[in-house]
RONU-434871 format. One record per residue (C-alpha): x, z, y; residue in three letters. Coordinates in steps of 0.5 Angstrom, whole numbers, padded with zeros to 4 digits, always signed. Last residue first. Layout:
XZYAla
...
// end
This chain:
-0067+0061-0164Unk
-0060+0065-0161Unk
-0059+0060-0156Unk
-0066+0060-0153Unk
-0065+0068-0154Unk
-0058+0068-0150Unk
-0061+0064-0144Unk
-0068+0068-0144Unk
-0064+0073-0143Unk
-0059+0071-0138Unk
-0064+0068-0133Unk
-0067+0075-0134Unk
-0061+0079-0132Unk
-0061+0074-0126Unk
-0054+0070-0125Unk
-0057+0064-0126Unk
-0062+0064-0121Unk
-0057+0065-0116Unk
-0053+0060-0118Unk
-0060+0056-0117Unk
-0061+0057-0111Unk
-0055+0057-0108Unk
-0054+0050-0112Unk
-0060+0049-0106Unk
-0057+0051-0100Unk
-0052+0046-0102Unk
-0057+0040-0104Unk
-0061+0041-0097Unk
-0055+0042-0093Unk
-0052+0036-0096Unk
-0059+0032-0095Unk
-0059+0035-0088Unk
-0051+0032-0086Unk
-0053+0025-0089Unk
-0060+0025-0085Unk
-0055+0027-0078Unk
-0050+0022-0080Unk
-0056+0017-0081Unk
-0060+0019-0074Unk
-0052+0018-0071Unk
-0051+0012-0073Unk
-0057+0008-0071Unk
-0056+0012-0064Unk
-0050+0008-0064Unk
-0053+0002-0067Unk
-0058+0002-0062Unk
-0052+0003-0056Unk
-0048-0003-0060Unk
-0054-0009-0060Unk
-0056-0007-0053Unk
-0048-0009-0051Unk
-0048-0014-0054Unk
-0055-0017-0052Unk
-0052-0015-0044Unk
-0046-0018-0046Unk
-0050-0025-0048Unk
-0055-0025-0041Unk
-0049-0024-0037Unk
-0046-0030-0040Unk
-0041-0032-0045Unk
-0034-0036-0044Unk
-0032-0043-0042Unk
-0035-0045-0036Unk
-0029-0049-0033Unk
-0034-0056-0034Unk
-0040-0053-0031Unk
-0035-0052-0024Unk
-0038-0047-0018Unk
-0038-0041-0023Unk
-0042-0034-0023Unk
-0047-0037-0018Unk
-0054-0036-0021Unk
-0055-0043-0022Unk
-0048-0045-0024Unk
-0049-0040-0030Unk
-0056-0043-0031Unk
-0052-0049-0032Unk
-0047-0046-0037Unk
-0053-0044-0041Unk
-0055-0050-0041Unk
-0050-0053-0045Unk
-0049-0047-0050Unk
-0058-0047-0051Unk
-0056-0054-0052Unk
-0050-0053-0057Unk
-0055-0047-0061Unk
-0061-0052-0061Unk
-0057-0058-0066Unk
-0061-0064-0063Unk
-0064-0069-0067Unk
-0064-0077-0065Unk
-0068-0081-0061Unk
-0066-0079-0054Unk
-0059-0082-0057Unk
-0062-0090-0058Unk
-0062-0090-0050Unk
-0055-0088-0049Unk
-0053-0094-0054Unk
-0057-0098-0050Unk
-0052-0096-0043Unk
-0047-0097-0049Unk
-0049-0104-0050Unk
-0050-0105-0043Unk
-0042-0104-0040Unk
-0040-0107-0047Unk
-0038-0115-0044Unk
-0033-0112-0039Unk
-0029-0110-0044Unk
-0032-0111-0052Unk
-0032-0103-0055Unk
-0039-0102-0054Unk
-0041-0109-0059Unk
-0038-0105-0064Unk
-0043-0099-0062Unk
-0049-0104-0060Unk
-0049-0107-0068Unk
-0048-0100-0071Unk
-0054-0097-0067Unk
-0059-0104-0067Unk
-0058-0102-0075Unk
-0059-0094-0075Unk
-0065-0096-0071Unk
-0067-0101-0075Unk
-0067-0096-0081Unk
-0070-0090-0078Unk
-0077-0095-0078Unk
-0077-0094-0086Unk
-0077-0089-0084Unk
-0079-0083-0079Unk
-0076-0086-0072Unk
-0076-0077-0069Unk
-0069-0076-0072Unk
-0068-0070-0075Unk
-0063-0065-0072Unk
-0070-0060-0070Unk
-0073-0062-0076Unk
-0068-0059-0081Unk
-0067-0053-0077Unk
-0074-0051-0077Unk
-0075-0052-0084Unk
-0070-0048-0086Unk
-0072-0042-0081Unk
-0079-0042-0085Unk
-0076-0042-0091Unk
-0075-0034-0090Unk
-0082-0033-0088Unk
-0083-0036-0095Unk
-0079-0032-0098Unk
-0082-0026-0095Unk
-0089-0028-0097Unk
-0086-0029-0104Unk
-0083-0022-0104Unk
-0088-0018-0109Unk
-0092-0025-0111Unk
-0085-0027-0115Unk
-0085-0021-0119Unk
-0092-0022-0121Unk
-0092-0030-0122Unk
-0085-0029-0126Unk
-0089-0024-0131Unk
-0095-0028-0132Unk
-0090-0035-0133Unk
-0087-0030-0139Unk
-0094-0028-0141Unk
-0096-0036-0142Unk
-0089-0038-0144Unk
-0091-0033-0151Unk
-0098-0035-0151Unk
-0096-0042-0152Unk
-0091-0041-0157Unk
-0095-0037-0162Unk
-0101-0039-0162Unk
-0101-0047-0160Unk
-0093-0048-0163Unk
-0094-0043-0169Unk
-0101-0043-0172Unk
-0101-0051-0170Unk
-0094-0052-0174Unk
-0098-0047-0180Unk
-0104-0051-0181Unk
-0101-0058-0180Unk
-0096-0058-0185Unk
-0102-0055-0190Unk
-0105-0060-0188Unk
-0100-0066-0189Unk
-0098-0061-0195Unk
-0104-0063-0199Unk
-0104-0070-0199Unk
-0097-0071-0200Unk
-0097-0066-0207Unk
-0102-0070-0209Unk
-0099-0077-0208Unk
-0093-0075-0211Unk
-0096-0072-0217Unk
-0102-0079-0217Unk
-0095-0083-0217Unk
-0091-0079-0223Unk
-0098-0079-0227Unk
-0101-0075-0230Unk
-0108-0077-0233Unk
-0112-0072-0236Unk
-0110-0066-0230Unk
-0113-0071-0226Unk
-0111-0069-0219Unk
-0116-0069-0213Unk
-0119-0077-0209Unk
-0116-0077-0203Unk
-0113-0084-0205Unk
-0106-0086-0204Unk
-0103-0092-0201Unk
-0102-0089-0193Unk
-0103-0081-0193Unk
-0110-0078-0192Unk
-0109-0070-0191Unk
-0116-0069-0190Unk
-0114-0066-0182Unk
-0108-0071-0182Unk
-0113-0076-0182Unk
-0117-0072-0177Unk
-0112-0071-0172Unk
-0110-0065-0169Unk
-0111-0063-0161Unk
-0110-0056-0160Unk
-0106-0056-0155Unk
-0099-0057-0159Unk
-0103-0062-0163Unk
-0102-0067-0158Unk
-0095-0067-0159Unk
-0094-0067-0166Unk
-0093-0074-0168Unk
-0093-0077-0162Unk
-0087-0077-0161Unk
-0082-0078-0168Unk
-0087-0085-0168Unk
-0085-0087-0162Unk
-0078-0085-0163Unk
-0080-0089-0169Unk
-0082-0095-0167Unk
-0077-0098-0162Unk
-0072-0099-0167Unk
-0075-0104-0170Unk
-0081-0104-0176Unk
-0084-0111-0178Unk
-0090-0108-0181Unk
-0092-0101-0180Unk
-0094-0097-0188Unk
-0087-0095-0189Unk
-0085-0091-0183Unk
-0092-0088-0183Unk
-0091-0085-0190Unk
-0096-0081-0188Unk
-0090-0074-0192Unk
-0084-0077-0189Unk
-0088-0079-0182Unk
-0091-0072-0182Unk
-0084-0068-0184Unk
-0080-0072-0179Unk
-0086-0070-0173Unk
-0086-0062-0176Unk
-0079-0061-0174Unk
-0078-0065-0169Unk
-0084-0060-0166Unk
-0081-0053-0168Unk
-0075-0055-0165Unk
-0078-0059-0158Unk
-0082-0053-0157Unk
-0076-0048-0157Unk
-0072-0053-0152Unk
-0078-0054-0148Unk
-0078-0047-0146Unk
-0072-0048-0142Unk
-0076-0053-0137Unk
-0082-0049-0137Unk
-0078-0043-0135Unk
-0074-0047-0129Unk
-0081-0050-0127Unk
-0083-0042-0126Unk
-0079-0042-0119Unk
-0081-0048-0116Unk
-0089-0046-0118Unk
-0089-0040-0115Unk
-0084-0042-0108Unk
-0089-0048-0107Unk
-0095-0042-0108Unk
-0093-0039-0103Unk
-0092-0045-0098Unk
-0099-0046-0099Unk
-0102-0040-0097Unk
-0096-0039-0092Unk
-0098-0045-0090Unk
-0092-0050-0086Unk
-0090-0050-0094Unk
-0096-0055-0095Unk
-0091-0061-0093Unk
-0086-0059-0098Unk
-0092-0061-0104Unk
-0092-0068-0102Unk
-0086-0068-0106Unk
-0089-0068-0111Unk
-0092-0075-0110Unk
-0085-0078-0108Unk
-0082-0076-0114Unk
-0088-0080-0118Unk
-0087-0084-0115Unk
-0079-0086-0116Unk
-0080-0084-0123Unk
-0086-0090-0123Unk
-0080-0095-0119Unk
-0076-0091-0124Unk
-0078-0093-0130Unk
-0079-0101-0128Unk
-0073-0102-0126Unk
-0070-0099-0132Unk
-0075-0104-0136Unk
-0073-0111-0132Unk
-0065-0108-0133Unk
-0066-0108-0140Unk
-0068-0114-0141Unk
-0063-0117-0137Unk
-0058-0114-0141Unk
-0060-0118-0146Unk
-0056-0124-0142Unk
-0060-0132-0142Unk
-0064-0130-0137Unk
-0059-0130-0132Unk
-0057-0123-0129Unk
-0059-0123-0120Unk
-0066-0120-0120Unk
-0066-0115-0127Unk
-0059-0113-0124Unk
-0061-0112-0118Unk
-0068-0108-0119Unk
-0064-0104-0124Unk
-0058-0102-0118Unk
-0064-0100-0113Unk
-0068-0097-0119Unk
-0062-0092-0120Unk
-0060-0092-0112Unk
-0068-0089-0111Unk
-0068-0085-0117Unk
-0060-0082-0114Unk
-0065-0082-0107Unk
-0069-0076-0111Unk
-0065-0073-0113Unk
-0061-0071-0106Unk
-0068-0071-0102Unk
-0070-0065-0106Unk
-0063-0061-0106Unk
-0063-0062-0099Unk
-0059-0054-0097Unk
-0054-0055-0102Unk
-0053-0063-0101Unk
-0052-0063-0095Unk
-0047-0058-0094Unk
-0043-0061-0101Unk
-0043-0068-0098Unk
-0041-0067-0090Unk
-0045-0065-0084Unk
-0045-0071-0081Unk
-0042-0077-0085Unk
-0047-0073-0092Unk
-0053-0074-0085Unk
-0051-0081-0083Unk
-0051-0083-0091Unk
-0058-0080-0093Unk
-0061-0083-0087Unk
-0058-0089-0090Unk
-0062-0087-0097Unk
-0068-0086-0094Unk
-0069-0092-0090Unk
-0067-0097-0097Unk
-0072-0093-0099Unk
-0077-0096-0094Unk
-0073-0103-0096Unk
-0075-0102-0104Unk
-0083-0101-0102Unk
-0083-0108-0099Unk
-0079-0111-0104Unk
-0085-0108-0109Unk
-0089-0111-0104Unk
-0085-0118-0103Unk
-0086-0119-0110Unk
-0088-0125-0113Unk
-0085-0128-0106Unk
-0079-0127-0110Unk
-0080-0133-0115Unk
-0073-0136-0114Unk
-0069-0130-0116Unk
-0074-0129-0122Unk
-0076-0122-0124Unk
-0080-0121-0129Unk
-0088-0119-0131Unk
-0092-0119-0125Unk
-0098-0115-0125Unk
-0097-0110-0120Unk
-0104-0109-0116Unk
-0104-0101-0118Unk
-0097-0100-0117Unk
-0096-0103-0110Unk
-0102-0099-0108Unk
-0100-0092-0110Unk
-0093-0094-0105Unk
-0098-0096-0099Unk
-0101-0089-0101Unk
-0095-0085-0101Unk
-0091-0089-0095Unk
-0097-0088-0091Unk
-0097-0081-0093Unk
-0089-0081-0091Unk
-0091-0084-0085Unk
-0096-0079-0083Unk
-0091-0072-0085Unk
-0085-0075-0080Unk
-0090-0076-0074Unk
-0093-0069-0076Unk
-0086-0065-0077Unk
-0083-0068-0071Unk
-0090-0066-0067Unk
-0088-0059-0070Unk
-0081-0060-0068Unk
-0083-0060-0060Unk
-0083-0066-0056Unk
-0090-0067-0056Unk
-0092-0060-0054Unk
-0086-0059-0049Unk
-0090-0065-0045Unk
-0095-0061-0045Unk
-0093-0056-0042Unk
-0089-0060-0036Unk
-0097-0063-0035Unk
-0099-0056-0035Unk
-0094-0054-0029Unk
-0091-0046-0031Unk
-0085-0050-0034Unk
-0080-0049-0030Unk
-0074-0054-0028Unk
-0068-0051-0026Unk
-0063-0052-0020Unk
-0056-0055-0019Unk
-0054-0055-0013Unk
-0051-0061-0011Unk
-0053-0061-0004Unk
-0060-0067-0005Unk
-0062-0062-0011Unk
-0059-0062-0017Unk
-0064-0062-0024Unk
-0064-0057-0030Unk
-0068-0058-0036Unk
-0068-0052-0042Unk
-0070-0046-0039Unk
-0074-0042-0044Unk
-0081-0043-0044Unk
-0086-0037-0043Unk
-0092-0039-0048Unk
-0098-0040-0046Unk
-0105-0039-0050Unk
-0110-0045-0050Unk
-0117-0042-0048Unk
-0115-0042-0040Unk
-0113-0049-0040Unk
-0120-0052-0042Unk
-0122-0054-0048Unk
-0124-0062-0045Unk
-0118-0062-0042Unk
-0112-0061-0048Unk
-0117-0064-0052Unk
-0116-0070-0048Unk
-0109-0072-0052Unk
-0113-0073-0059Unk
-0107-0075-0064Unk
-0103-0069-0062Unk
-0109-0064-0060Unk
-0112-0064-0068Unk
-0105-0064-0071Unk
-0104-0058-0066Unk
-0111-0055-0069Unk
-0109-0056-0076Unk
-0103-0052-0075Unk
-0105-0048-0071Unk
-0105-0046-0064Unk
-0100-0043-0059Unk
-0099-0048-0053Unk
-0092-0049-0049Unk
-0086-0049-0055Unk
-0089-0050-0063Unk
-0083-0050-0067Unk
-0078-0046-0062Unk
-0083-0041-0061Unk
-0084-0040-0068Unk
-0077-0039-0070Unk
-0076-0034-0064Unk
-0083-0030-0066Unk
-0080-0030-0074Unk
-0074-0027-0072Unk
-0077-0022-0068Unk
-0082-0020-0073Unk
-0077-0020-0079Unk
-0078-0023-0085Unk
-0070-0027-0083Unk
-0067-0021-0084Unk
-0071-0019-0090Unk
-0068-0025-0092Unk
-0061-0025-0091Unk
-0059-0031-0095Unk
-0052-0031-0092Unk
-0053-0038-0090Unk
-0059-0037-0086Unk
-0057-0030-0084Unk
-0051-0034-0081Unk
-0055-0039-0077Unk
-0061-0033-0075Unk
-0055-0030-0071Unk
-0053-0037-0068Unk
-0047-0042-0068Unk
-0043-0046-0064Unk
-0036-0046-0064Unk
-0032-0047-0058Unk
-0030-0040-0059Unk
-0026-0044-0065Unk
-0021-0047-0062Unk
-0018-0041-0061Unk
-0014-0039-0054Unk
-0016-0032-0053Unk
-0018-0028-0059Unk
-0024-0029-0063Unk
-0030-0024-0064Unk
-0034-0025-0057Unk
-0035-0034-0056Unk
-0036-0034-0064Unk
-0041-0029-0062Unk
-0046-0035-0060Unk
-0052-0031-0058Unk
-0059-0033-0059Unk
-0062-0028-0064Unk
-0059-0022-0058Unk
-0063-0026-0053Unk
-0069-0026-0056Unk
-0067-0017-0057Unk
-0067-0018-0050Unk
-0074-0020-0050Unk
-0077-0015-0054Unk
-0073-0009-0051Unk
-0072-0002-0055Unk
-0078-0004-0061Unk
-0073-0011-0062Unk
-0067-0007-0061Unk
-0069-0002-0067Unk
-0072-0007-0071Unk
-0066-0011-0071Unk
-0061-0004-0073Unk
-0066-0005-0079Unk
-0066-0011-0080Unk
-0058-0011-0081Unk
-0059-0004-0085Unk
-0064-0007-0090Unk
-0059-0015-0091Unk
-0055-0008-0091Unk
-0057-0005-0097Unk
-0060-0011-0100Unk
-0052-0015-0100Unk
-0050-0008-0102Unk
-0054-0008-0108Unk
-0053-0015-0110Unk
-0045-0014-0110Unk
-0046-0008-0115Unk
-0051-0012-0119Unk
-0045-0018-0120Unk
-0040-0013-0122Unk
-0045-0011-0128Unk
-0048-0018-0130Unk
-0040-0021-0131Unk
-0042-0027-0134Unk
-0037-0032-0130Unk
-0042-0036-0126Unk
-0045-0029-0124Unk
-0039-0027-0122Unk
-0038-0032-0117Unk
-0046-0032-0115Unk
-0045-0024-0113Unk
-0039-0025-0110Unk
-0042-0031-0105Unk
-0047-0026-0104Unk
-0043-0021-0103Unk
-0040-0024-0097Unk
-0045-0027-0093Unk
-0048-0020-0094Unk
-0043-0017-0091Unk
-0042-0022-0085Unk
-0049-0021-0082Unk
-0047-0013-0082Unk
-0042-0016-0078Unk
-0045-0021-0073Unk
-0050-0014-0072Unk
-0045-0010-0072Unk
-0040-0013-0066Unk
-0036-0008-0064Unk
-0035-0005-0071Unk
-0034+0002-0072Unk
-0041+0003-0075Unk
-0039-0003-0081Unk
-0033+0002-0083Unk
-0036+0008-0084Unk
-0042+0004-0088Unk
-0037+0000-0092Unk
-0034+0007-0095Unk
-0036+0005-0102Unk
-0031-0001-0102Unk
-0035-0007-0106Unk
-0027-0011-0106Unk
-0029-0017-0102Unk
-0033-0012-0098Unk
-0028-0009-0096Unk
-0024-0015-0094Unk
-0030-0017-0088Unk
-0030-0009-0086Unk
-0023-0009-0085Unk
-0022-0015-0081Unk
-0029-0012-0077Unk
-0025-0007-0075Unk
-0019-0010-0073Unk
-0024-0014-0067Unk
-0021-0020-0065Unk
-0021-0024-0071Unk
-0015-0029-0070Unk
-0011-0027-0077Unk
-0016-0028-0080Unk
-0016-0036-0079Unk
-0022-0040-0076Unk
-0029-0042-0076Unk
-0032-0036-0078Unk
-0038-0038-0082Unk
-0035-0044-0086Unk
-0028-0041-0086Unk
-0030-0034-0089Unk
-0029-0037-0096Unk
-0023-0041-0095Unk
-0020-0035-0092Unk
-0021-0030-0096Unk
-0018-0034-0103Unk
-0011-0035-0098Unk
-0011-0027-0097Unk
-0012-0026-0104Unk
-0007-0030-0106Unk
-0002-0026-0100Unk
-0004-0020-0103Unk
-0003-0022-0110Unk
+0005-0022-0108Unk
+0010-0027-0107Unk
+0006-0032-0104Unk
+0007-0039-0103Unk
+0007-0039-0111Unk
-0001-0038-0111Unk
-0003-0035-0117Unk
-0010-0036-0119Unk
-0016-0033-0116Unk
-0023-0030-0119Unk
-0020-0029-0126Unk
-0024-0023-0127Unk
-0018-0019-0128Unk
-0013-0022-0122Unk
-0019-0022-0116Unk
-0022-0014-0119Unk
-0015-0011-0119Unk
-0018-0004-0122Unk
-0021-0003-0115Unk
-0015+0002-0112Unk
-0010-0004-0114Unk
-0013-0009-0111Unk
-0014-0005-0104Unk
-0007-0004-0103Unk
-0005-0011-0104Unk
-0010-0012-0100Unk
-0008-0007-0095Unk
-0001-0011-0095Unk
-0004-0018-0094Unk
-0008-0016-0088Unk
-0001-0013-0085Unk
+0003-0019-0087Unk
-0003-0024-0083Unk
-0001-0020-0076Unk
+0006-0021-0077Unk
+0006-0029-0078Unk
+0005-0033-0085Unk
+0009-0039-0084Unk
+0015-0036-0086Unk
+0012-0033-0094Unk
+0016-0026-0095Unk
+0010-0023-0097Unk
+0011-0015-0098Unk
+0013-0013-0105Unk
+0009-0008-0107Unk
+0004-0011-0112Unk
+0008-0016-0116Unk
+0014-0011-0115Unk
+0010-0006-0119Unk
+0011-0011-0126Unk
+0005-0011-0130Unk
+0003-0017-0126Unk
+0008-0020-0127Unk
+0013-0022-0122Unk
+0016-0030-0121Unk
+0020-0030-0114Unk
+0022-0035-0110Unk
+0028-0036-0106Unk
+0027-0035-0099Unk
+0027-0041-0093Unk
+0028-0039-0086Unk
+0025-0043-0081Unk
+0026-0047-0075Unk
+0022-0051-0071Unk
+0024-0058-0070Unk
+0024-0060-0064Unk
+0031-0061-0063Unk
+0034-0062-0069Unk
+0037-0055-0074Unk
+0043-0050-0073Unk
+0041-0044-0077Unk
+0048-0044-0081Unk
+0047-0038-0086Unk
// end
């Protein structure tokens, strides 16, 4: 074989592909001949070709993967499914995991593997790792909860509890040994532990609550050292409630007139640095009262407040707005008719942009997963956007003009109505408001499902009434537009009990209500009496079903959501609560619709950047629009985690610090010494359950053998 190729091209051996079936053992057994995969890749592959066979070939059965000919086994398929779904978390490949433990670990839980325990407690990094379970089974559990497989996707949901409780529980043991090192473990970056040397993804930078967060560990979350950490970071400097914050954020004299002592002080963690006149770098401490105060009004919560003003402000504004409308067209030339309502489209213009800068950012399906809220309600607004236009551009002449004016107008009213519901996300700072935010948006999808069994015996009974009433013959000029009117209205009232005098008496159009005259029939006096009497009997039996039976029927389901929702809705909250950290953490401190001139002078000044000589001063304003913009927390705590090390003289160069400080192995290794004890008190449980279980089949061997077991045995079987 001639293996002369160019310079500079790396050379390679090309096999011949093979095609096995999944009955024949090849398919199994033959390793993964594929050149771009390394040694270390082929042994990952071939204990997941052994572990697929051992758990009833779980990725082929179910349909989780599909057949990648790059490979030559399923092994290698798996391979490439494994790495799509850890790369969000870790960063990187497989195959530049450090630790070969948490390998195993991390492909044994793809496969729900009974030994999971065994292998957790030989990782080197068991917190990460445990995180890292429940990542994965979660993701399994939602893959086979799609593809209707309850079974498989309990057995997933309970090792993701089952560890969600063991993470917490190796957390609670460091937080009783140590609650500050225990904030230090919150705040390590294990991407600088868990890679090999020279990956690109040790300059990652993700926190343990981060990967809680995405691995929905809620109990994780729950837990006092977590929610500590996370009310520390919203409301740094003072401790005070909500109301009270609110109260000391627009009136600053409170700060003096209650005097420092009443306000409790938090220790703040060092987060500016400054150099001296010898070019040392030194920290900042935050023990002045004016330093605190600052901290007060750059946290997330004064975020949280200036952003929660403005959208009452835009509420309100837009309530006005509709109130005061009386046009009844668009005309191009006639605008200033209104400028309100141009007004309201603008501030939704701002919404829409953030959208954009954040779907840049973090990407579309990140974004959307985590701002589900925000990604319908700017489909609404991009939907009034495009009916504004065409009703404002369209001569009137076109009918689709028409139609456009009155799209426009639905979703301006939709557009509200969204924006006043979601007024409710800014009670969920409360925990009392904020469980029942989590009752209401979990009994909604009930609601929604339900409809569809109201709205069967509701058209049934609508076409009944209108055939019986004769409404449709009875109504002059009848369009197209009448009847779904008609179809409506027929029935939706008395669902609550509500029913209609008319139908009541059974009146219908050009009959009389008079009772039959058995002496003169006629075909219409038949016709008229069948109608008036079963319009109520009609009415009778579609009111006994829909306000009897089915509302009952909605009202016990939502009562038993409600009680299952009441068990874990405090925990859910406190779970929600680091979401809403987060999100305020990176937003913008201009709130919209100011966020729109802010991200125009943004663009206007990074094009005009570019110009030599003429681009010294927009990008010294370039630097000025970025204090304005949100900050991720683990990439500063990384920043000045290198200053702190400068300080402390580990290194001379901030740019040459690379690799984690004292303060981070310190956490490790007090995460590893709980989980040593942690694991040993589980072995020792483990062997007094055995000794306990064998002692009693002693027991009850023993009781067995007895002359008088025997007898009464043999009598119960002779009865």
């Amino acid at each position: 074989m001639n293996l002369d190729v160019p310079p500079g091209r790396r050379k390679t051996i090309k096999f011949r592909q093979r095609n096995f079936s999944l009955e024949d053992e090849r398919y199994w057994i033959q390793p993964s001949r594929c050149t771009s995969v390394d040694m270390s890749s082929r042994e990952i592959i071939n204990k997941l070709n052994e572990m697929e066979q051992e758990v009833e070939k779980l990725f082929i059965t179910y349909d989780v993967i599909e057949r990648n000919p790059k490979f030559a086994t399923v092994g290698g398929s798996i391979f490439e499914f494994i790495n799509n779904s850890m790369r969000p978390v870790l960063k990187c490949h497989l195959s530049q995991i450090k630790d070969t433990n948490m390998l195993h670990l991390i492909a044994s839980s793809f496969f729900k593997r009974s030994d999971l325990h065994e292998i957790w407690a030989k990782c080197e990094f068991p917190i990460f790792a445990g995180l890292l379970v429940v990542y994965i089974t979660n993701k399994m559990r939602k893959l086979f909860s799609e593809q209707h497989e309850p079974v498989i996707a309990e057995a997933f949901e309970k090792i993701q509890n089952t560890f969600d409780d063991e993470c917490t529980a190796l957390l609670d043991q460091c937080f009783h040994s140590s609650e500050r090192d225990t904030r230090a473990v919150l705040d390590t970056n294990y991407h600088l532990f868990i890679h090999i040397d020279g990956c690109p993804a040790s300059e990652e930078d993700m926190e343990v609550m981060a990967l809680a967060a995405d691995a929905k560990a809620k109990n994780f979350l729950s837990h006092p050292a977590c929610q500590r950490e996370i009310d520390f970071r919203w409301q740094p400097g003072f401790k005070l409630g909500q109301m009270a914050f609110c109260l000391f954020f627009f009136f600053p004299p409170l700060f003096f007139l209650r005097g420092r002592q009443r306000i409790k002080k938090r220790e703040i963690k060092t987060m500016m640095m400054k150099m001296d006149h010898s070019g040392h770098m030194t920290s900042i401490t935050y023990s002045n009262f004016m330093i605190r105060v600052y901290n007060f009004y750059t946290s997330p919560n004064a975020k949280y407040v200036i952003h929660t003003l403005f959208r009452l402000i835009y509420v309100i504004f837009y309530a006005y707005v509709l109130m005061t409308m009386t046009r009844k067209t668009m005309v191009m030339n006639e605008l200033d008719e209104f400028l309100d309502e141009m007004a309201i489209i603008v501030w939704q213009c701002a919404y829409l942009t953030e959208m954009a800068v954040l779907v840049y950012q973090r990407g579309f399906y990140n974004w959307a997963e985590r701002n589900t809220a925000d990604l319908y309600r700017n489909y609404l607004v991009a939907m009034t956007m495009i009916a504004w236009s065409l009703a404002v551009i369209a001569p009137p002449t076109w009918p689709i003009r028409a139609f456009a004016i009155i799209s426009a107008d639905l979703f301006f009213y939709f557009s509200f109505v969204f924006a006043t519901l979601r007024l409710m996300k800014i009670a969920n700072v409360d925990a009392f408001f904020g469980s029942i935010v989590l009752m209401i948006k979990k009994m909604i999808p009930i609601m929604v499902k339900f409809m569809f069994v109201f709205m069967v015996f509701w058209f049934t009974y609508a076409v009944c009434h209108i055939s019986l009433a004769g409404h449709l013959k009875s109504t002059p000029n009848i369009t197209d537009v009448v009847w779904p009117w008609l179809l409506f209205s027929s029935g939706a009232f008395e669902i609550f009990g509500e029913a209609d005098e008319e139908d009541k008496l059974g009146i219908v159009s050009k009959c009389s209500s008079a009772p039959l005259n058995w002496d003169v029939i006629t075909d219409s006096s038949v016709q008229c009496w069948f109608k008036t009497s079963m319009i109520p009997v009609f009415l009778f039996c579609y009111m006994l079903v829909s306000s009897v039976l089915l509302v009952n029927l909605v009202t016990a389901l939502l009562s038993k959501k409600y009680e299952d929702i009441d068990k874990v809705s405090h925990i859910y909250w406190k779970y929600k609560l680091y979401s809403r950290l987060i999100e305020y953490e990176e937003k913008l401190w201009i709130p919209a619709p100011l966020s729109l001139v802010f991200y125009i002078l943004k663009t206007v000044f990074y094009f005009l950047s570019k110009i030599p000589i003429f681009g010294v001063v927009p990008a010294w304003f370039m630097k000025i629009l970025g204090y304005f913009e949100g900050n991720i927390y683990a990439q500063d705590r990384r920043k000045n985690r290198k200053y702190e090390a400068v300080i402390e003289g580990f290194i001379n160069d901030v740019n040459r610090w690379k690799g984690p400080t004292e303060e981070d192995k310190k956490a490790v290794e007090l995460v590893r010494e709980q989980m040593k004890i942690m694991e040993s008190e589980r072995k020792q449980r483990k062997y007094e359950t055995d000794l306990i279980r064998h002692r009693f089949e002693e027991i009850m061997s023993e009781i067995e053998n007895t002359n008088r077991f025997k007898r009464v045995r043999s009598q119960t079987f002779h009865i």
